[in-house]
C-alpha positions in Angstrom: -48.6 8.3 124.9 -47.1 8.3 121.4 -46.2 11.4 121.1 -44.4 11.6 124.5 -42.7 9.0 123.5 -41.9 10.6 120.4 -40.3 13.3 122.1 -38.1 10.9 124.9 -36.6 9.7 121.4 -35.9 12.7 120.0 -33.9 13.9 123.0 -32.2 10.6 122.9 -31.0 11.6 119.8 -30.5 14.6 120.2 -28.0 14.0 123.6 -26.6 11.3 121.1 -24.9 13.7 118.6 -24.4 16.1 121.3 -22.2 13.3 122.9 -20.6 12.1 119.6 -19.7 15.7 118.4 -18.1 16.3 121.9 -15.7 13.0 121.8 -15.2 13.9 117.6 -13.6 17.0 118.5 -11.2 16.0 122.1 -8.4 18.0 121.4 -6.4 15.4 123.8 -6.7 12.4 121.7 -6.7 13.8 118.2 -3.6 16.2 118.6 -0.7 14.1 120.6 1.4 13.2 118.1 3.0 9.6 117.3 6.1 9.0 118.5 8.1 5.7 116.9 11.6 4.1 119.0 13.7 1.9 117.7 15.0 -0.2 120.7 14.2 2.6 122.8 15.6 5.5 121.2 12.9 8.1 119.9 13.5 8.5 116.1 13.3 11.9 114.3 11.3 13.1 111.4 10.8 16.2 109.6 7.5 15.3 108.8 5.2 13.9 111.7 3.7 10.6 111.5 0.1 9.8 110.7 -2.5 7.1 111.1 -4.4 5.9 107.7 -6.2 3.2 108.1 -5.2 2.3 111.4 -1.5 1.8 109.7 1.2 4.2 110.9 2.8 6.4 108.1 6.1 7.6 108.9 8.9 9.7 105.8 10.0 7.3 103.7 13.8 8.0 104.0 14.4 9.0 107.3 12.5 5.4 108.4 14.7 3.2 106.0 18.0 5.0 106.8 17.3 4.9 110.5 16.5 0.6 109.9 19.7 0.5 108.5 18.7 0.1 104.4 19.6 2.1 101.4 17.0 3.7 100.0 15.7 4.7 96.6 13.4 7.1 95.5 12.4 6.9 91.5 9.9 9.5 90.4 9.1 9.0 87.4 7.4 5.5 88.6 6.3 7.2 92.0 8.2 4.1 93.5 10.8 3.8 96.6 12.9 1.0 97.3 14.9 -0.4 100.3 17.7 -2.7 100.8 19.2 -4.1 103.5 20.8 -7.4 105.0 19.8 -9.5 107.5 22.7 -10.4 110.7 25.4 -12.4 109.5 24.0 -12.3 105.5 21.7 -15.0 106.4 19.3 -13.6 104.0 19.0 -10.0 102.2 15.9 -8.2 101.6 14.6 -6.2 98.7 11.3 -4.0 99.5 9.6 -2.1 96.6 6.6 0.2 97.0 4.3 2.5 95.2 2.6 5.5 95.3 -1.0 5.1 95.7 -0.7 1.1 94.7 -1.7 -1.1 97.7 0.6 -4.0 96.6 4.1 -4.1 98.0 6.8 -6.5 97.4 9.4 -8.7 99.3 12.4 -10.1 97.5 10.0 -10.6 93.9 6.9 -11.5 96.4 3.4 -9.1 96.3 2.2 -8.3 99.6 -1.5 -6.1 100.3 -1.0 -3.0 101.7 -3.7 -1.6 103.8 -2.6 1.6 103.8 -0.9 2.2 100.6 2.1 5.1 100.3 1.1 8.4 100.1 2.8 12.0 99.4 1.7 15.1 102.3 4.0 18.3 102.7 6.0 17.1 100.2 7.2 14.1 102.1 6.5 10.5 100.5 5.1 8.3 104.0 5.1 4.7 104.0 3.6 2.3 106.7 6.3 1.8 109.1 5.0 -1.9 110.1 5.5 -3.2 106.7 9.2 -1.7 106.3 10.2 -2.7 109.9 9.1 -6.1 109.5 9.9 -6.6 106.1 13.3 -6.4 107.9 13.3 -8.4 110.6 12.2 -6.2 112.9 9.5 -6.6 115.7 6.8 -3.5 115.8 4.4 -3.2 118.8 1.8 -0.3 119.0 1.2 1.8 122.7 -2.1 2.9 122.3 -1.8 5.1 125.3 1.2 6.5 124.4 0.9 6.5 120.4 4.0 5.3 120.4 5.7 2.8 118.2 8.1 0.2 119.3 10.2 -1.4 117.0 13.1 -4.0 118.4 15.7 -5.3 117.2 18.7 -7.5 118.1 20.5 -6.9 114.9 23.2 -4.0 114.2 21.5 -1.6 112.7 23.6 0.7 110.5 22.3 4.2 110.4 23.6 7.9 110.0 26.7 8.4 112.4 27.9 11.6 113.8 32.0 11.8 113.2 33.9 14.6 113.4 30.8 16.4 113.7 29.5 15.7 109.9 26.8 13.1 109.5 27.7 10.1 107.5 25.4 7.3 105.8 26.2 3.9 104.9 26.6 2.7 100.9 26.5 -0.9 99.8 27.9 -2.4 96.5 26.8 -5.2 95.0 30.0 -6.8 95.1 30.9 -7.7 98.2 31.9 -3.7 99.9 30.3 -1.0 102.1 31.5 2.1 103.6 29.9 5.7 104.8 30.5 8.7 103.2 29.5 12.1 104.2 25.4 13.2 104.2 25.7 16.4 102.3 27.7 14.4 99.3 25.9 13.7 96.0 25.8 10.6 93.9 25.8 10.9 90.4 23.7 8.8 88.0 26.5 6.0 88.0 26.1 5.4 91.6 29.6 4.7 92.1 30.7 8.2 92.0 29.9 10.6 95.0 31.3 13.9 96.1 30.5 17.3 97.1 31.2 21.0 95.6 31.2 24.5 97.0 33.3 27.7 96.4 36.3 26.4 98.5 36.5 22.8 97.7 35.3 20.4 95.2 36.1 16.5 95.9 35.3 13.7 94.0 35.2 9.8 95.2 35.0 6.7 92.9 34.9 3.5 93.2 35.7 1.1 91.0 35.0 -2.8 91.6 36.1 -6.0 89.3 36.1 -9.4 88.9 39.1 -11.0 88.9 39.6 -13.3 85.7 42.8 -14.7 87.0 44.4 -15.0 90.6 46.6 -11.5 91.6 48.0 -10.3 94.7 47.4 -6.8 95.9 50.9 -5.9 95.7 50.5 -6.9 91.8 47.0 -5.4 91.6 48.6 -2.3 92.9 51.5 -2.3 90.6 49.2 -3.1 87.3 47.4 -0.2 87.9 50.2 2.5 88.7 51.5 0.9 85.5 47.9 2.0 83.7 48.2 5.7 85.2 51.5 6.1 83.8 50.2 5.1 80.6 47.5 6.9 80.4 48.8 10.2 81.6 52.3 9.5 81.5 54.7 13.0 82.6 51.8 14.5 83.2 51.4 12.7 87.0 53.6 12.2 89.6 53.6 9.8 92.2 54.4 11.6 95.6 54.0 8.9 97.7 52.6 5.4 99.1 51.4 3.8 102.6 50.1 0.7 104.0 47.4 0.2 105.9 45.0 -2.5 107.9 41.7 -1.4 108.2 38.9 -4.1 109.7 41.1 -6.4 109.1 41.2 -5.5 105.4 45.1 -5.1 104.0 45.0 -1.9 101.8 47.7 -0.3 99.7 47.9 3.8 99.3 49.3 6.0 96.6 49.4 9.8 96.4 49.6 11.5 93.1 49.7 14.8 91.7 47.8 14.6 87.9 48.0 17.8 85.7 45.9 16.5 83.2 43.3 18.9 84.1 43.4 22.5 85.0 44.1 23.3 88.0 45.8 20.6 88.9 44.4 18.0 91.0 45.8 15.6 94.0 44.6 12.2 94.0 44.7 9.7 96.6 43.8 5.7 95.8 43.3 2.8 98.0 43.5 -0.7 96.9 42.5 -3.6 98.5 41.4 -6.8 97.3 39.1 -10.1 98.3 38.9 -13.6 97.0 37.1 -12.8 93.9 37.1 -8.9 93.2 39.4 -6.2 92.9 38.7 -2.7 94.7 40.2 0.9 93.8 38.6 3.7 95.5 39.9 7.1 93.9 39.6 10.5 96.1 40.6 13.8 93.6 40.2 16.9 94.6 42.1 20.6 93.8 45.2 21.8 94.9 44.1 24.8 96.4 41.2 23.1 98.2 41.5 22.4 102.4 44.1 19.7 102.0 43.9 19.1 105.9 40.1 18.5 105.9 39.6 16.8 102.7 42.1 14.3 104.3 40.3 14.2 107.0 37.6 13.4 105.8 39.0 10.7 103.2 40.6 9.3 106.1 37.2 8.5 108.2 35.4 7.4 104.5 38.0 4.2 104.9 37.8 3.9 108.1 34.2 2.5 107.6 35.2 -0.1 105.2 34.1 -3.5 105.5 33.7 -6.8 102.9 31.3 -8.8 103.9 29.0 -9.3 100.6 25.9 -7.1 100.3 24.9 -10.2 98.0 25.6 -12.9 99.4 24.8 -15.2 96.1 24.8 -18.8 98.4 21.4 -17.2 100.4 18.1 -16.3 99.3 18.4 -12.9 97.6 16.6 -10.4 95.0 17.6 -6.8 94.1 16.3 -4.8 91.4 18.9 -1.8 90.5 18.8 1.7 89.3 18.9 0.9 85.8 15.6 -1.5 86.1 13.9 1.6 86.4 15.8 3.9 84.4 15.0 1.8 81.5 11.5 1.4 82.7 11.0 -2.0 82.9 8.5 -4.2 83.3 8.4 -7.6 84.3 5.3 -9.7 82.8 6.5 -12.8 84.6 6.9 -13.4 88.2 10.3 -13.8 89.6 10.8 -14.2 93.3 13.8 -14.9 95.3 14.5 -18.7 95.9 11.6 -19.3 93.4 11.8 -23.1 92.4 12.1 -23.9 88.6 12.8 -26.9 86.2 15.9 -26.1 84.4 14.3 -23.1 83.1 12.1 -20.4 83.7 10.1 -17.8 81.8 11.6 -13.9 81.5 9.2 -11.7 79.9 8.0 -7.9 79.8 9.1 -4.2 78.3 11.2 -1.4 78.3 10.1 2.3 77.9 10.0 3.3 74.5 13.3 5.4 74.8 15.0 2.5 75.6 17.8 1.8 72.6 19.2 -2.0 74.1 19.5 -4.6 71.9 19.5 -7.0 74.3 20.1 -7.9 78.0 23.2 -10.0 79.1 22.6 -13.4 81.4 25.0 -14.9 83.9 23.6 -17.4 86.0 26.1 -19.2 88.3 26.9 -22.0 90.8 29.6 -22.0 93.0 32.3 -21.6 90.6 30.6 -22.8 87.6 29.4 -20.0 85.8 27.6 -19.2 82.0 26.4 -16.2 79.9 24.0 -15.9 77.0 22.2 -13.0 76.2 18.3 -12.5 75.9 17.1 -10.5 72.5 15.5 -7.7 73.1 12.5 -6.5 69.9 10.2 -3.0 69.7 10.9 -2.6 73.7 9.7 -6.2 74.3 11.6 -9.3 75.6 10.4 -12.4 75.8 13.0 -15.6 76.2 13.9 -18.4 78.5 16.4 -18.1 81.6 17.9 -21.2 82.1 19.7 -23.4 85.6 22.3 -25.2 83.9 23.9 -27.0 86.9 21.8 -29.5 88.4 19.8 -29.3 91.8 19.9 -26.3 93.8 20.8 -22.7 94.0 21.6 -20.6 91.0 22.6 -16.7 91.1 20.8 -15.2 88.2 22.1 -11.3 87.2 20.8 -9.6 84.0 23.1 -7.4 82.8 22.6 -4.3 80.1 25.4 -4.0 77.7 26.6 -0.8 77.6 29.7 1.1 75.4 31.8 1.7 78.0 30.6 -0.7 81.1 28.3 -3.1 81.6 25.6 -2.1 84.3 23.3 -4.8 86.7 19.7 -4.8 86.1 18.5 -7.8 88.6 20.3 -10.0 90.5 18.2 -12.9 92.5 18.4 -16.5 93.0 16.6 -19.4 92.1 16.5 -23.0 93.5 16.7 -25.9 90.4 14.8 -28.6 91.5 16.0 -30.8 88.3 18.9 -32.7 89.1 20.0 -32.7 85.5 23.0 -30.9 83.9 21.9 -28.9 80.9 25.0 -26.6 80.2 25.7 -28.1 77.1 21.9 -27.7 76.0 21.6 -23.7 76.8 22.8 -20.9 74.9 25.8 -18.6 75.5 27.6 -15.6 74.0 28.8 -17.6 71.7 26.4 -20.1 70.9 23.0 -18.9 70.2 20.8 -21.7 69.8 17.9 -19.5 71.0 17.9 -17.6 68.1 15.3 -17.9 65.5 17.2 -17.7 62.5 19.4 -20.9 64.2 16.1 -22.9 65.8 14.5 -22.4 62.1 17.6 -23.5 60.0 18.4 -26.5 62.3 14.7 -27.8 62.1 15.0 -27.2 58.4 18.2 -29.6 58.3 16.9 -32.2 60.6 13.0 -32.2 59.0 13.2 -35.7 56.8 15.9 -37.6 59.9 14.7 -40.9 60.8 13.0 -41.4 63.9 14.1 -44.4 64.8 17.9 -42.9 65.3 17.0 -38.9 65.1 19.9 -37.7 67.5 22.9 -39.9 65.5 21.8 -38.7 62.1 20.5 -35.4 63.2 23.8 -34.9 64.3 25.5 -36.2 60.6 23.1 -33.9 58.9 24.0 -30.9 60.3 27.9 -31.5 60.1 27.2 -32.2 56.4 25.4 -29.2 55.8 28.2 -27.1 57.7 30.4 -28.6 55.3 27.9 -27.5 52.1 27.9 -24.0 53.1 30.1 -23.0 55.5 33.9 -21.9 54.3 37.1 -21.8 56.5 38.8 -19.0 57.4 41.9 -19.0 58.6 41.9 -15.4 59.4 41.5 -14.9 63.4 39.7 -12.4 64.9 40.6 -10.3 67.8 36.5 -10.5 68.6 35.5 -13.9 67.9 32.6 -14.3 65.6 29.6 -16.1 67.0 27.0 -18.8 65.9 25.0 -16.3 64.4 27.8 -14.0 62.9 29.6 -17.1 61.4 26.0 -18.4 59.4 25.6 -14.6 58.3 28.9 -14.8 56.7 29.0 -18.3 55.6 32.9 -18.6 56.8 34.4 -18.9 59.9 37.8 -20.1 62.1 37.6 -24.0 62.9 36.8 -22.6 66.6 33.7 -20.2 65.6 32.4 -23.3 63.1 32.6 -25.0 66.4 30.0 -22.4 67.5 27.7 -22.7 65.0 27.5 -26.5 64.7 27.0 -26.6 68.6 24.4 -23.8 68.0 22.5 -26.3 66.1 22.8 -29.3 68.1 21.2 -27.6 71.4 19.2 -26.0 69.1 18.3 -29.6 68.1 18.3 -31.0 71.8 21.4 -32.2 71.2 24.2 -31.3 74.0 27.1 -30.3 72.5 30.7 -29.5 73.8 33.4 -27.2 72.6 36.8 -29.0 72.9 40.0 -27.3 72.3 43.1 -29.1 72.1 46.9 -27.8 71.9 49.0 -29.4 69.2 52.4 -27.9 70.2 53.3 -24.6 71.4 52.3 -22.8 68.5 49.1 -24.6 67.0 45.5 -25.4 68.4 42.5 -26.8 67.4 38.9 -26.9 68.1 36.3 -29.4 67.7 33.1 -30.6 69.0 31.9 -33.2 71.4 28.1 -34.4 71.1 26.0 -36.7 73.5 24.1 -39.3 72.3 22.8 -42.1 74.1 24.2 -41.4 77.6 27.7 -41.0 75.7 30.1 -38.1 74.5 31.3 -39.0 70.8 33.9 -36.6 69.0 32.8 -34.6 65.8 35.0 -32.4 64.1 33.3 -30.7 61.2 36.3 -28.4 60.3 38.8 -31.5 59.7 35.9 -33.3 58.2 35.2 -30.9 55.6 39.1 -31.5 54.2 41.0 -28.6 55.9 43.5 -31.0 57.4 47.0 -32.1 56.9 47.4 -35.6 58.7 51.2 -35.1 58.2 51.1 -32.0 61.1 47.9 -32.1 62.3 47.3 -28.3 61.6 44.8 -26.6 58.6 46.6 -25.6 55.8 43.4 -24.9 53.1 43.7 -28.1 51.2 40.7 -28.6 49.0 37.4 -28.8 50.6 36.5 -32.8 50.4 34.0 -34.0 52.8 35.4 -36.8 55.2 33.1 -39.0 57.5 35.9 -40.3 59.4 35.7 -37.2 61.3 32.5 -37.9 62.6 32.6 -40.3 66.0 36.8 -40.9 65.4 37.9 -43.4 68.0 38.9 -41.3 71.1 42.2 -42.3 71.6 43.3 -42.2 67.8 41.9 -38.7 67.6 43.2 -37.4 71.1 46.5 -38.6 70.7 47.7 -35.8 68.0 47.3 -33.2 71.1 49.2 -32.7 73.8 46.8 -30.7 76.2 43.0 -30.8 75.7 40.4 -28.6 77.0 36.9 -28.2 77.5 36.2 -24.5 76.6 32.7 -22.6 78.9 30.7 -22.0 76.0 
């Protein structure tokens, strides 16, 4: 009996693989490829999609083009990117991932990855779910058809076939995006693209500033043929001009000639302009090239332009750019978009040992309130405060890497201050840099033996007698203002920069400080400081109260230095009546 039923086993078994091997190897189910639509519409790869993990891998760049994102491949990191917005910029979305690293990020935020990216044939595949719905975009899996289904109600932007050339969207920070031609390359700047081949060779910039004061386009136009014509002077000619309206955008064209260079090039520039920015795109390209096609093609470049703010800086947003990367950084903090902070936050991490940056540049704004300082930067390592100067709510933050020629964006997100208290006259600036160690040490040094029953008074008395112990006028101005730090290291300064300092070491102190600036006739200004104490603003003027005054015109003439209290907390409306304009300067 045992051994029969030794053998019914055995045969049970052995029917057992036979039946596993035979469903291992059906040629039906293991062979029909995956298939992925987007609303409908079969997408193509040149790679085919795979399954790992029970996640669908589809090519990395074909998948974010065709969902409407730029996309960004950095090798040295193994890493890809994607942007893109959501409808009507109600929120933007950042997407970073790694090769072979199973956590993925969201606007600053780590998701798991159950199926990490991967690199077959050459092709870098990602799981399709993740980007889709990272996006907004609903994904359903057909198991019978292995096909996946991604919807979406929103316009997606993809590649689009005109004139019989492909052409893919590019977004700018700043407000702009347009489609330019496949086949065109982008150099390293990213704001330069064009393409180059034995007949023709055409070039497109674009070039995208902040306004500092209010300007026309009209004016902007003019203001900038004025800049050629410097710059090049006989050696362009202007050979004509045109208006358009373009998506409702009012543009102004001028044609060129520039012999500069040899051979000589043409030049066409658009300008257009929006509530806050400025925008010149330039198109060169050679004489000799196709001037009929190049047009062409110029022509359906701004046909495709449209402002509607790739950052939208009131919504929830976060963007790492090309530089982050080329510079190797690494965060050691977490920063997330719409993160909620006190006033401040933590910004720590490295840079790649190449890196040569002194520091980093930070503007964080509010509406229309805006402030800079800058974040030291030692042996590759930073390791400072960020600060959310304007009371409750959202803050655009954008760290910024000082360059020679042009500053270039590292990050931009935003933040959400959940402390309804004002601390721009607390925080450092360009100017003012109370977060720097020789400054925090020195004003700890000065205030050390203050009483404690009145610390913030005759903290404040103690530093504007020091200033007046070591620091020397100078009436010299500078075409670069020095700052805090510049005016300690040379022990002189103009009455504004000794405003710098001595507000440098009141917020260094906790004190909030103001810079005032006050017209005394056409010709003549001064500057001063205001200081809180209390719950109220008191006047302190530490260049008139170390004896360079004449109370006969109100202006510095280099009298003998004499140190004079009276300056310190003056009754307002004595003091403010020898100006005739008086304003609070955004340092």
């Amino acid at each position: 009996m045992t051994k029969k039923l030794f053998i019914l086993m055995s045969v049970f078994v052995f029917l057992s693989f036979i039946n596993i091997n035979v469903y291992a190897t059906n040629p039906t189910e293991k062979t029909k490829e995956i298939t992925v639509k987007l609303n409908e519409k079969i997408l193509e790869f040149d790679t085919e999609p795979i399954i790992v993990n029970d996640r669908t891998m589809v090519p990395m760049r074909a998948i974010f083009e065709n969902l409407g994102a730029q996309v960004e491949w950095y090798d040295k990191q193994k890493t890809v990117t994607g942007y893109r917005r959501y409808k009507n910029n109600v929120s933007d979305m950042f997407i970073k991932l790694k090769i072979g690293d199973t956590t993925a990020y969201r606007n600053g935020n780590s998701f798991h990855l159950d199926s990490p990216p991967i690199i077959r044939n050459d092709r870098t595949l990602v799981p399709v779910r993740f980007i889709a719905e990272s996006f907004g975009i609903d994904v359903k899996w057909d198991a019978e058809t292995r096909t996946v289904l991604l919807i979406s109600d929103d316009d997606v932007k993809k590649p689009e076939l005109i004139d019989d050339i492909s052409y893919i969207p590019k977004y700018f920070d700043s407000g702009i995006n347009l489609m330019i031609p496949e086949f065109w390359n982008t150099s390293d700047s990213s704001n330069k693209f064009g393409y180059k081949d034995e007949e023709d060779n055409i070039q497109m910039i674009v070039d995208i500033k902040e306004f500092k004061e209010p300007m026309t386009l009209d004016e902007f136009t003019e203001k900038s043929k004025a800049a050629i014509l410097e710059t090049y002077k006989d050696r362009v000619v202007f050979t004509g001009s045109d208006k358009l309206s373009i998506n409702n955008i009012d543009i102004n064209v001028i044609y060129l000639k520039n012999s500069s260079i040899t051979p000589e090039i043409n030049q066409v520039l658009y300008y257009f302009t929006s509530s806050k920015y400025s925008y010149s795109i330039t198109f060169s390209y050679y004489s000799q090239s196709n001037d009929s096609q190049l047009l062409n093609i110029i022509s359906n470049i701004i046909h495709t332009i449209e402002i509607d703010g790739v950052i939208n800086t009131e919504n929830e947003h976060y963007i790492e750019y090309k530089d982050f990367f080329n510079y190797g950084i690494n965060l050691n903090t977490k920063i997330s978009s719409s993160m909620e902070v006190q006033s401040q936050f933590d910004f720590k991490g490295t840079l790649s040992e190449e890196t040569d940056l002194e520091y980093f540049i930070v503007e964080v704004s509010k509406g229309d309130e805006k402030c800079k300082f800058k974040i030291p930067i030692s042996n590759n390592k930073f390791d400072s405060k960020i600060y959310t100067p304007f009371g409750l709510g959202n803050h655009n933050v954008t760290i910024i890497a000082p360059k020679p020629q042009e500053n270039s964006k590292i990050m931009q997100f935003n933040i959400i201050n959940s402390n309804s208290q004002d601390i721009r006259y607390l925080i450092p600036s360009l100017l003012v840099e109370k977060n720097d160690n020789e400054i925090i040490n020195l004003a700890k040094e000065i205030t050390k033996d203050i009483n404690k029953y009145l610390p913030k008074y005759d903290e404040s008395k103690a530093i504007f007698k020091w200033i007046y112990e070591n620091i020397e006028y100078d009436e010299l101005l500078n075409s670069h203002p020095r700052s805090a730090k510049k005016v300690l290291t040379d022990k002189k300064g103009t009455n504004e920069e000794i405003s710098y300092l001595y507000a440098a070491l009141l917020r260094a102190s906790n004190i909030p400080s103001k810079i005032v600036k006050g017209k005394i006739d056409n010709d003549n200004f001064h500057v001063w400081n205001e200081i809180k104490i209390n719950g109220r603003w008191i006047i302190a003027d530490a260049t008139w109260g170390s004896g360079y005054t004449n109370d006969n015109n109100n202006d510095i003439t280099g009298i003998t230095k004499k140190l004079d209290m009276n300056y310190f907390n003056p009754n307002r409306k004595d003091y403010e009546n020898k100006f005739i304009e008086i304003t609070t300067l955004k340092y």
